[in-house]
C-alpha positions in Angstrom: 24.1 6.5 12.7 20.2 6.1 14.2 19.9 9.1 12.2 19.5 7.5 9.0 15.9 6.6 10.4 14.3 9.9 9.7 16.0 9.9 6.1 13.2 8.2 4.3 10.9 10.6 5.6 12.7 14.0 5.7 14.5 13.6 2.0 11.5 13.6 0.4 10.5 16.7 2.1 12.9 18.6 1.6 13.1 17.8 -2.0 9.5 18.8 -1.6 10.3 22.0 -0.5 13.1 22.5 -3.3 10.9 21.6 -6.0 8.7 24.7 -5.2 11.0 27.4 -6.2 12.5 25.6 -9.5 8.6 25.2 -11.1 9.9 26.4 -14.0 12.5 23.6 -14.6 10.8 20.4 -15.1 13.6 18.1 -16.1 15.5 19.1 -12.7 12.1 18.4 -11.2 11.7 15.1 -12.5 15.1 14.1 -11.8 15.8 15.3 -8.5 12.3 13.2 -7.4 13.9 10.2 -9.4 17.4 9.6 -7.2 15.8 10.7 -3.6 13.7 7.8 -4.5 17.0 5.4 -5.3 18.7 7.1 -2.3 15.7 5.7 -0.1 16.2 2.8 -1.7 19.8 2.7 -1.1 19.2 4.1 2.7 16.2 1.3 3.3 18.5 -1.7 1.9 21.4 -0.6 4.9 18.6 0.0 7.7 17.0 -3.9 7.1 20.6 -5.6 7.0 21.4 -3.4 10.3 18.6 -4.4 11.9 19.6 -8.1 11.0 22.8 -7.4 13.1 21.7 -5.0 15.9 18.1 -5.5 16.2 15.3 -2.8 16.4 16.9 0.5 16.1 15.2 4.4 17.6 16.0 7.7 17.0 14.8 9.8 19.6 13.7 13.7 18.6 15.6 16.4 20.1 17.3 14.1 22.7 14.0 13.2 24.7 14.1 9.8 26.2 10.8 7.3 25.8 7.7 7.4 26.5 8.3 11.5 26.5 9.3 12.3 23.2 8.4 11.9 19.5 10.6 8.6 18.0 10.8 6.7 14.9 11.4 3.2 15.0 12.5 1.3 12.5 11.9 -2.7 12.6 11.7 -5.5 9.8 8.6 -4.7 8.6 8.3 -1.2 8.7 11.7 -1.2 6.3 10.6 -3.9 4.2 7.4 -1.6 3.3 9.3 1.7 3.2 12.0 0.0 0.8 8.8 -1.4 -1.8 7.6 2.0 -1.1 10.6 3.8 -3.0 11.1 0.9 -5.6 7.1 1.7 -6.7 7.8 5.2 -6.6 10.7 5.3 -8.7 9.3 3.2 -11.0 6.1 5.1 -11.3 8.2 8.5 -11.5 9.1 7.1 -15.2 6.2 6.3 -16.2 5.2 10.1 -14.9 7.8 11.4 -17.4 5.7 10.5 -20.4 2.7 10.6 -19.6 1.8 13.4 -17.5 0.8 16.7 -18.8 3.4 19.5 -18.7 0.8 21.9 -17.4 0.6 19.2 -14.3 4.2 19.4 -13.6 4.1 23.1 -13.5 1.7 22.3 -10.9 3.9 21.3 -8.5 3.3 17.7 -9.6 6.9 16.1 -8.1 6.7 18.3 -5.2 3.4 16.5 -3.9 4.6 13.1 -5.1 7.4 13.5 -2.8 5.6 15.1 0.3 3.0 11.7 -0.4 6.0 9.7 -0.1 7.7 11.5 3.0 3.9 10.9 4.7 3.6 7.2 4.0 7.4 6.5 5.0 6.8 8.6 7.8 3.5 6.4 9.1 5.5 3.5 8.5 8.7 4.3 10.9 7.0 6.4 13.5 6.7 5.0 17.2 4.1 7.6 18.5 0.7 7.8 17.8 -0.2 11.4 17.7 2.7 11.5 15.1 1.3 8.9 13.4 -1.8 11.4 12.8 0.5 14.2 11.4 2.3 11.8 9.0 -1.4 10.3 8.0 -2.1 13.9 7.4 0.9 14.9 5.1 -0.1 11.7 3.2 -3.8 13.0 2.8 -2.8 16.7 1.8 -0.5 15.5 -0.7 -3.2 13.2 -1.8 -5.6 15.7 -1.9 -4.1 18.0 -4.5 -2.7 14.9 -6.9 -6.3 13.4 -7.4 -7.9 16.8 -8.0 -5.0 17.8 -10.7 -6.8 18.2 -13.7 -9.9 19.5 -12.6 -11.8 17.6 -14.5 -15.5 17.2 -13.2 -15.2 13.8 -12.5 -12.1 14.5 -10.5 -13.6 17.3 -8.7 -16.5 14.7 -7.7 -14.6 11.9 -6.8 -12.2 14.0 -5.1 -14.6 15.5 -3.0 -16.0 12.3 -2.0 -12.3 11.3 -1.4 -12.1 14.3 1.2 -15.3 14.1 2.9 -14.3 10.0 3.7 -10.9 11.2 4.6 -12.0 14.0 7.2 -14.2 12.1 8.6 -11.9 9.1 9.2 -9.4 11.6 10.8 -11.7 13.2 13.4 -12.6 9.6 14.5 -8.8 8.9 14.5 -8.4 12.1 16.7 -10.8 10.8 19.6 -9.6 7.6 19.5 -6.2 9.1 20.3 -7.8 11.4 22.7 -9.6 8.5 24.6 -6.5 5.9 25.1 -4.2 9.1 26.2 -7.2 10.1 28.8 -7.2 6.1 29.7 -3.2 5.5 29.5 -1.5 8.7 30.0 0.9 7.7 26.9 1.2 7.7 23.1 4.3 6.1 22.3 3.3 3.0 21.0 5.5 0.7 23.5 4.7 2.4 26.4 1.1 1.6 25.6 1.6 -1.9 24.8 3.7 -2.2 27.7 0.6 -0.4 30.0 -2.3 -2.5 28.1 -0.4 -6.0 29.1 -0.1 -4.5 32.7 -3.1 -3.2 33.3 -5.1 -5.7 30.8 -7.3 -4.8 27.7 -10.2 -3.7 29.5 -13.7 -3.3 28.3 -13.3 0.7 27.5 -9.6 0.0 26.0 -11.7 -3.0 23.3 -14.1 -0.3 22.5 -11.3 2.4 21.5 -9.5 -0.5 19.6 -12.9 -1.0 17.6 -12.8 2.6 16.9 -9.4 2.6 15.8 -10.2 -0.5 13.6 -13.1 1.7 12.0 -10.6 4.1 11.6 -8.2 1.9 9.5 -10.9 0.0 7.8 -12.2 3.5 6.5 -8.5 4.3 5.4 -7.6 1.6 3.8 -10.8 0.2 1.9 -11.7 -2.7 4.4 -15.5 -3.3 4.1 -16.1 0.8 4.2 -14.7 0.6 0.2 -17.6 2.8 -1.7 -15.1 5.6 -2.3 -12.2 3.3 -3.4 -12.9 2.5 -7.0 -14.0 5.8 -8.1 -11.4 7.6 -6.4 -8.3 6.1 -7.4 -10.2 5.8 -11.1 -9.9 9.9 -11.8 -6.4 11.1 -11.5 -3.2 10.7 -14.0 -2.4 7.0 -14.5 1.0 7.3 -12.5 -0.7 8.9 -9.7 -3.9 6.2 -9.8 -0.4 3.8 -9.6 0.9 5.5 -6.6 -2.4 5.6 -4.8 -3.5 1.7 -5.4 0.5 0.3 -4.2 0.9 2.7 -1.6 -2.5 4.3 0.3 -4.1 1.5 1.3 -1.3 -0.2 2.6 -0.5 2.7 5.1 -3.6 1.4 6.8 -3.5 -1.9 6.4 0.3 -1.6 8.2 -1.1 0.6 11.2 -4.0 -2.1 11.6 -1.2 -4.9 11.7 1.0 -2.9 13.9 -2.1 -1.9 16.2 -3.3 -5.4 16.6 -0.5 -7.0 17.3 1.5 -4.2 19.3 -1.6 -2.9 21.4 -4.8 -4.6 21.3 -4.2 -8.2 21.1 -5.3 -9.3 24.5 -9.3 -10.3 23.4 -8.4 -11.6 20.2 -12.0 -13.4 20.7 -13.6 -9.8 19.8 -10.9 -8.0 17.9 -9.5 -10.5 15.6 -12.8 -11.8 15.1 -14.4 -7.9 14.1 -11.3 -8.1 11.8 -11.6 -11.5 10.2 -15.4 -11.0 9.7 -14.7 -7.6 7.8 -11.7 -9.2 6.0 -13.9 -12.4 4.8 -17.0 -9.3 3.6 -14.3 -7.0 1.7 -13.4 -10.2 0.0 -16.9 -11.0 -1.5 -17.8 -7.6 -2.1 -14.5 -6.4 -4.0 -15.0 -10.6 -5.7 -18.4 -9.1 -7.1 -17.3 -5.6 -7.8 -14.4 -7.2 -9.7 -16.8 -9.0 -11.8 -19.8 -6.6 -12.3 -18.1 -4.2 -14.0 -16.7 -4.1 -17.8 -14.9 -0.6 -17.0 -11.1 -1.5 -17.0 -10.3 1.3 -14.2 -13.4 0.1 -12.3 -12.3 -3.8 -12.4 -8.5 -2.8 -11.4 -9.6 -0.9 -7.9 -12.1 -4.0 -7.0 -8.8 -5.9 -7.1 -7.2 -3.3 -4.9 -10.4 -3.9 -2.5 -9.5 -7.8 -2.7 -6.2 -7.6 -2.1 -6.9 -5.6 1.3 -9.3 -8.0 2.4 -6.7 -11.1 1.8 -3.9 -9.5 3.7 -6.3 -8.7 6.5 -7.1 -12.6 6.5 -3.4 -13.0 7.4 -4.0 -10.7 10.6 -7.5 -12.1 11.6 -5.8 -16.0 11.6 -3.0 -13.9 13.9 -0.2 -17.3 13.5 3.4 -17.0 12.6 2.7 -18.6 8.9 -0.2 -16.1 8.3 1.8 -12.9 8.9 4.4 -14.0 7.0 2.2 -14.8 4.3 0.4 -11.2 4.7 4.0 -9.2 4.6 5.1 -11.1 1.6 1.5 -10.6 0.0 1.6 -6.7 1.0 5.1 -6.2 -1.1 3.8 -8.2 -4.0 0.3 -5.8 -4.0 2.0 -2.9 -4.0 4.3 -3.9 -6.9 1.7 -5.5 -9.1 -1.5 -3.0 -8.1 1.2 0.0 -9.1 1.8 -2.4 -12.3 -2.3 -3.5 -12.9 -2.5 0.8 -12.5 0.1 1.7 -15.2 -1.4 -0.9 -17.9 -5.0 -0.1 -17.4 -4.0 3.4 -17.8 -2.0 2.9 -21.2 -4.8 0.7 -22.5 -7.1 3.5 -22.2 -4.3 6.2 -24.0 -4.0 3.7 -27.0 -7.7 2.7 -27.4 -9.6 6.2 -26.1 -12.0 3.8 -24.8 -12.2 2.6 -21.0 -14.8 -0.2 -21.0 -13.6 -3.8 -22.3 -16.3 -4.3 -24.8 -14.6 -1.9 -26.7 -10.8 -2.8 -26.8 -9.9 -6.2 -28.8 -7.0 -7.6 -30.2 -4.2 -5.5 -28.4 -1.7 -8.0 -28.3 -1.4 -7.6 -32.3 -0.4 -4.1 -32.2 1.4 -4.3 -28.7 2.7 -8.0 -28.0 5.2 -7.3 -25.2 2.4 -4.8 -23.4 -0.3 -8.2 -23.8 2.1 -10.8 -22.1 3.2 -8.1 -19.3 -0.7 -8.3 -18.7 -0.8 -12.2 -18.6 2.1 -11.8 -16.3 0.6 -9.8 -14.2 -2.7 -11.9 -13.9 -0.7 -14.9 -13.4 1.1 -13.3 -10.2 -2.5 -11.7 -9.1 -4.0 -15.3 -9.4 -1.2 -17.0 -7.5 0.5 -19.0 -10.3 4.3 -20.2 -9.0 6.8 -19.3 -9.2 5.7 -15.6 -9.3 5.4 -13.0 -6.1 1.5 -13.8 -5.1 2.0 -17.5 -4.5 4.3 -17.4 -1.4 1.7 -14.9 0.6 -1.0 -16.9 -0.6 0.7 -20.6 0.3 1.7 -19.1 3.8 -1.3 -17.3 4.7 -3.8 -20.6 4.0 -1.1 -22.7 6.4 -1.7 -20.5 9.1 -5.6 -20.3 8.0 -5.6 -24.0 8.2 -3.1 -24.2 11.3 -5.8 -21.9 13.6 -9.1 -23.9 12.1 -10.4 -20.6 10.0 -11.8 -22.5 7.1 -14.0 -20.2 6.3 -11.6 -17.2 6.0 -9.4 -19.9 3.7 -12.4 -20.9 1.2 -13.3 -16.9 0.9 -9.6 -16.0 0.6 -9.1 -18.9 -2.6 -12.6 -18.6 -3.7 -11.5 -14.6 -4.2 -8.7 -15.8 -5.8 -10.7 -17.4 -8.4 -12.5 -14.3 -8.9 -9.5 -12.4 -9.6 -8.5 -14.8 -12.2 -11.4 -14.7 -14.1 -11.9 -10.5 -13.8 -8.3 -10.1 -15.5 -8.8 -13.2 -17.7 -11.8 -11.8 -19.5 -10.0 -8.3 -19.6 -6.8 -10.5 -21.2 -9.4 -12.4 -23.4 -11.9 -9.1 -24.7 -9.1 -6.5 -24.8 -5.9 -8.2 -26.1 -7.5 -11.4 -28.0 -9.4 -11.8 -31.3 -9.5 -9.1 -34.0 -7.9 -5.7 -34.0 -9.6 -2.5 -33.3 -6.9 0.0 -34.0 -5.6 -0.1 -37.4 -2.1 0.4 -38.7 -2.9 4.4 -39.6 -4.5 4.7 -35.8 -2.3 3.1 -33.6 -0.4 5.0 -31.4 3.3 4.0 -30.9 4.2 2.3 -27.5 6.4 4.9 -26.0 9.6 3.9 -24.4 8.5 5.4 -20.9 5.2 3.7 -20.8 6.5 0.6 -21.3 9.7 0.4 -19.8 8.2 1.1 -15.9 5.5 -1.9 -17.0 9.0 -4.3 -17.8 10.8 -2.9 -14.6 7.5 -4.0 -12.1 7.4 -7.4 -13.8 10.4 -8.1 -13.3 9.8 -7.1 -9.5 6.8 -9.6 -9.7 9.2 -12.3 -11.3 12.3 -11.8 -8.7 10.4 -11.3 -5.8 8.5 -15.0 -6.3 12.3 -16.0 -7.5 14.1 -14.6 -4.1 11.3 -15.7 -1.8 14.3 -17.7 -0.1 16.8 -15.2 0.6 14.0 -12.5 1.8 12.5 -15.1 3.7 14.8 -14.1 6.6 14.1 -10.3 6.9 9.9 -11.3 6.7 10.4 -14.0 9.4 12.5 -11.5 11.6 9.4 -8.9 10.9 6.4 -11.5 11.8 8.4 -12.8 14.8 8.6 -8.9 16.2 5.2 -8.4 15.2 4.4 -11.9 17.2 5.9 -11.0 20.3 5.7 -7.1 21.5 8.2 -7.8 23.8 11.1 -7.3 21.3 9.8 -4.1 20.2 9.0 -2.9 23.6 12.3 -3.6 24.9 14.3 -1.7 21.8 12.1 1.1 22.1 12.1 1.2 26.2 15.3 -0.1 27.7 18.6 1.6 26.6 
């Protein structure tokens, strides 16, 4: 039965690996990508009410006991984020249906989207750290060739800046893994939590935790942002979708499950680095969010906000605040995928990117303009939709540990994210009409239908805060005491 584990991970790669020999049928392309997304989906739902009733579950590789093999672990939160991951996904595959260029998905277009999915599912559930690395890496490959399909000049630019960041980030990933292995003698992430508590977090052990914090914060936009907007700005709208939900929540999970598995002995330095960076991502992503008038520019500075509130959660380090950060990181990668998608069909209706030059949308396209005030709404905290729950949650334990500085920056950005998407709401889909009854480009069915099934998610996942309530308090109580997860991972 543990084998279910590796499912999320090794279904996508296989279909992957299908995919390249049946290039020339596209509609068995799209499709087969479409129901190993709703099988992960069915597979995740299983895993998190298991764990409810077993606890912590492992699957050891090729029958090698820990610390001396490659496992996957699957806990609360690492399910909860695969799960979100293959409800996006799926969602995002429809919208790829319509709108992505046939000479794309001759490109191997679903086989990448899959091998992207198999390498953030695997980072999620993996309980080594050199695997980690590999799974990163499949991520980043498959990453690699969706933002440069097209090759378009822009994309070419921004995608070589998006390789250059990426590279770099991995080398300094690989001798921070070098350096605790030299210091520990492990990689299997319980054995070294188990080791650090022994032995202590000494000084050289806080300076390889700083660079593995560098590591994440390059990876997932924290403070070390510069490539972030124009990156995720250049490729097909479903894929800019995929890469704001899913890439920089891969490392905002590793920097959650690092800090609070390994390095959480000087939380005077570490949590502190982290809430300082946190509290800097929020003001610069507040600004960016507001400095620009280009709708794809305004949509990633949100992406940059959002990464610097859920650190906020892991900087405060209380019960209350990861709670608030989990439930924050399923609503971002359900609205940001959503925020993605509408940015991206405002610009196929209008041909125009920049707000001063889209008005009165919601004439032509009233459904698509109140999705957009949903979605605002839900970014800006209103009840009862998904963002207020993470943000209540994550200011009690902000006010519980005495950070009121990290709780005024993480509200004030709040503010600031209201105001970016209410003057997009206000310039583009308010006041007079731009596109007249011989221009305007009918809504297709597959653009707007993914946009109806993510606000939904938005809407029921505020609505069920309740009954999830007790898979993200079983997460943020395993990531609150190592123990748990040292003992499922170490003691048969």
């Amino acid at each position: 039965m543990n084998n279910l584990l590796v499912m999320p991970m090794a279904i996508p790669v296989l279909a992957g690996i299908l995919l390249i020999f049946l290039r020339p049928y596209v509609k068995a392309q799209r499709w087969i990508s479409f129901f190993v997304m709703i099988a992960n989906i069915g597979i995740s739902i299983y895993l998190l009410n298991w764990i409810q009733t077993d606890g912590v579950q492992r699957l050891d590789f090729g029958g090698w006991q820990p610390p001396f093999g490659i496992l996957f672990v699957a806990d609360s939160f690492s399910v909860i984020l695969v799960l979100t991951t293959s409800i996006v996904t799926a969602i995002c595959l429809l919208y790829a249906f319509s709108s992505v260029e046939k000479s794309y998905e001759n490109m191997f277009f679903y086989s990448f989207v899959n091998f992207l999915v198999a390498g953030v599912n695997g980072s999620f559930l993996t309980g080594d750290l050199f695997n980690l690395y590999v799974c990163f890496e499949v991520m980043l490959l498959a990453s690699y060739v969706l933002i440069a399909l097209g090759g378009r000049k822009v994309q070419l630019r921004e995608s070589m800046k998006y390789l250059v960041i990426n590279i770099l980030s991995s080398w300094f990933f690989l001798i921070a893994i070098a350096y605790l292995y030299g210091t520990l003698g492990t990689l299997n992430m319980a054995h070294l939590s188990e080791r650090i508590a022994e032995s202590g977090q000494t000084p050289l052990l806080t300076v390889i935790s700083i660079v593995f914090l560098t590591v994440f914060a390059l990876k997932s936009g924290l403070l070390l942002y510069f490539w972030l907007p124009g990156s995720y700005s250049v490729p097909a709208t479903a894929v800019s979708a995929l890469f704001g939900a899913l890439l920089t929540k891969v490392g905002i999970y590793v920097m959650i499950r690092t800090f609070t598995l390994l390095f959480y002995h000087e939380q005077q330095i570490t949590h502190l680095l982290i809430g300082i960076l946190a509290g800097l991502t929020l003001i610069g992503g507040s600004i960016g969010a507001i400095a620009y008038k280009d709708i794809r520019q305004i949509v990633a500075y949100n992406v940059i906000i959002a990464v610097g509130f859920i650190l906020v959660g892991l900087a405060v380090a209380t019960p209350e605040a990861l709670e608030g950060s989990i439930y924050y990181l399923m609503h971002d990668m359900i609205v940001k995928a959503l925020l993605f998608l509408l940015a991206g069909t405002m610009i196929i209706v209008t041909g125009e990117t920049r707000i001063d030059y889209m008005s009165g949308l919601i004439r032509n396209y009233p459904l698509f303009g109140w999705i957009f005030f949903i979605v605002m709404l839900s970014l800006a905290g209103v009840p009862p939709l998904s963002g207020f729950i993470g943000k209540v949650l994550v200011g009690q334990g902000a006010v519980n540990s005495g950070s009121y500085i990290l709780l005024a920056l993480a509200f004030i950005s709040s503010i600031f994210v209201l105001y970016s998407l209410l003057r997009v709401f206000l310039n583009c889909f308010w006041g007079e009409t731009i596109i007249s009854e011989e221009d305007e480009i009918p809504m297709k069915k597959g653009w707007l239908i993914p946009c109806v099934l993510l606000t939904a998610g938005t809407v029921i996942l505020g609505l069920a805060a309740e009954p999830l309530a007790i898979y993200v308090q079983d997460a943020a109580n395993t990531l609150m005491n190592p123990q748990i997860y040292i003992d499922a991972v170490l003691n048969d």
